[in-house]
C-alpha positions, 0 to 999 in steps of 0.5 A: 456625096456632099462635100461639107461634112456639116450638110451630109448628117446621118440618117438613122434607118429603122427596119422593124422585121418578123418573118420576113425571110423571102424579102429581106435581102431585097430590102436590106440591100436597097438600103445599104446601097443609098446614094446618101452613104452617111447612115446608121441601120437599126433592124430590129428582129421581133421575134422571127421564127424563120431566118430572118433574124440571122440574115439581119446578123449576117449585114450586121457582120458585113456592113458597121454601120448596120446594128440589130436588136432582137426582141420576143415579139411584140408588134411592128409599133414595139420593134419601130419604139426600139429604133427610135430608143438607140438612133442617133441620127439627126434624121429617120427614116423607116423601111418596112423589111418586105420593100424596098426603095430606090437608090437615091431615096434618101439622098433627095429626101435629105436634099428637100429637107436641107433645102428648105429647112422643112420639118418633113419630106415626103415622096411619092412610092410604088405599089408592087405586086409579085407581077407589077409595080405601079406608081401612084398618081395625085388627082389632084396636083400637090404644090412643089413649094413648102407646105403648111401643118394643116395642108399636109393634114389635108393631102393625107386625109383625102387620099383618094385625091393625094395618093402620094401623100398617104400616112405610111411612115416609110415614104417620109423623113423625120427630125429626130430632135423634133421627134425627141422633143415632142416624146413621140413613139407607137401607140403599142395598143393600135394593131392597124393604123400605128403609121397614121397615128404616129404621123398626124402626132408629128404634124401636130405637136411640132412647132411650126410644122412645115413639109415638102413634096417630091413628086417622084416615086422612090419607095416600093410598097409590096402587097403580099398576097398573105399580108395581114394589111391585105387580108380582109378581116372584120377584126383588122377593121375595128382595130382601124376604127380604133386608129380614126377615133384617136385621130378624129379626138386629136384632130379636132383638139387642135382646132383644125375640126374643118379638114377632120370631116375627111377623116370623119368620111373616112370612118363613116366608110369603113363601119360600112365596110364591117357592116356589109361583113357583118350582114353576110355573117348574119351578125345582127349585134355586130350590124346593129353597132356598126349600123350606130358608128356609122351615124356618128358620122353620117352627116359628113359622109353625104356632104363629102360624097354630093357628087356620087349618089350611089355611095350615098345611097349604098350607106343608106341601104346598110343603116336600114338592112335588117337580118 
């Protein structure tokens, strides 16, 4: 603990949880127990039909610095604006209730900040599964020093090469006041993507952004085999168009239309990826829309893929299938 009360300010964690029961303890637990003790907890219980929302209570009653606020459901985006709406912190965080995090997360998230007087932090995470947990490598080496608006909008771009640097929220520390200041809040119309979103507006309507790396797993990201994020659907999918169209239009409003190529790839992509569902449904309008989404962008699909033929050629086979 730091012993200048000045430099050990409050962190306000939001934990928006639905249906969550078998999870959350692990989760709240993990949080409760950070090395960086000065926190305020916000559970947010949006419309739980199992005991989720009671345990949340049950932490409250143990634990002052922990409040919840129940709600009807209305999505993670809607149950994450009501944190935002009471935190006091200086300083945000977000946990999703089915992970969890290592103890001194937010203690060096904290201490980069400070450090460097950075806008954001960020650090590396796990992927769990119900048999491992693995930690994700950067191909590509992120520089240990502060980093720019547009080299962050870069890493979490090409994620393939920047795993660590992804648009998850949960890996990352926020200035509230920056928050405040930029009225930001989640795109309630975005069902996928609402992270993304949320921290792309970040980078972009903060004033001199500036962030950091720590290149050191700290979060833990559990795939559940039932999660909606991992259920192949082609509705999940459009909904994550949606996401890259918005960023794609705020992107290259802020002048930056040389990195959005990657996101442009990234749409490209994942039209593709509807189209092959698409095909083996025997959806022909549905082919046919996505067959014209994917040459919007087709051109910076093939530059960013020189090197690797068989997507090229794997594109190309999708725009001329016919059903």
């Amino acid at each position: 603990m730091k012993n200048n009360a000045r430099l050990y300010e409050k962190i306000s964690i939001i934990i928006p949880a639905y249906n969550v029961e078998p999870y959350i303890r692990k989760c709240l637990d993990s949080v409760i127990n950070q090395t960086h003790t000065n926190l305020e907890i916000l559970l947010v219980d949006d419309g739980s039909t199992d005991s989720s929302g009671e345990i949340c209570d049950e932490y409250a009653r143990n634990d002052k610095r922990v409040q919840v606020f129940h709600q009807s459901n209305q999505g993670v985006s809607a149950a994450r604006n009501v944190g935002l709406k009471n935190a006091a912190g200086l300083y945000i965080g977000f946990v999703d209730s089915d992970d969890w995090i290592e103890p001194n997360m937010y203690e060096l998230l904290y201490d980069e900040i400070i450090k460097t007087n950075a806008s954001i932090s960020v650090c590396n995470y796990f992927k769990d599964t119900a048999n491992n947990s693995i930690a994700f490598t950067n191909q590509e080496r992120i520089p240990q020093r502060i980093l720019s608006a547009k080299e962050m909008l870069l890493f979490s771009f090409r994620t393939f090469y920047y795993a660590g640097f992804e648009w998850s929220v949960c890996n990352k520390l926020f200035s509230r006041p920056l928050i405040l200041n930029a009225e930001l809040c989640f795109d309630t119309n975005l069902k996928y993507g609402e992270d993304a979103a949320f921290f792309i507006k970040y980078i972009l309507t903060t004033k001199n952004s500036s962030g950091v790396f720590i290149d050191n797993p700290l979060y833990h990201y559990y795939q559940r085999a039932e999660s909606a994020m991992h259920t192949k659907h082609i509705k999940n999918m459009i909904e994550w168009l949606k996401c890259d169209k918005q960023i794609i239009k705020l992107i290259d409003s802020y002048g930056y239309e040389d990195i959005c190529v990657w996101v442009k790839r990234d749409y490209c992509y994942k039209a593709s990826l509807i189209a092959e569902e698409a095909i083996k449904g025997g959806n022909q309008k549905l082919t046919t829309l996505m067959q014209d989404e994917m040459k919007l962008y087709l051109g910076e699909y093939i530059e960013t893929n020189k090197e690797y033929s068989e997507r090229i050629n794997r594109i190309c086979a999708l725009l001329n299938a016919e059903l």
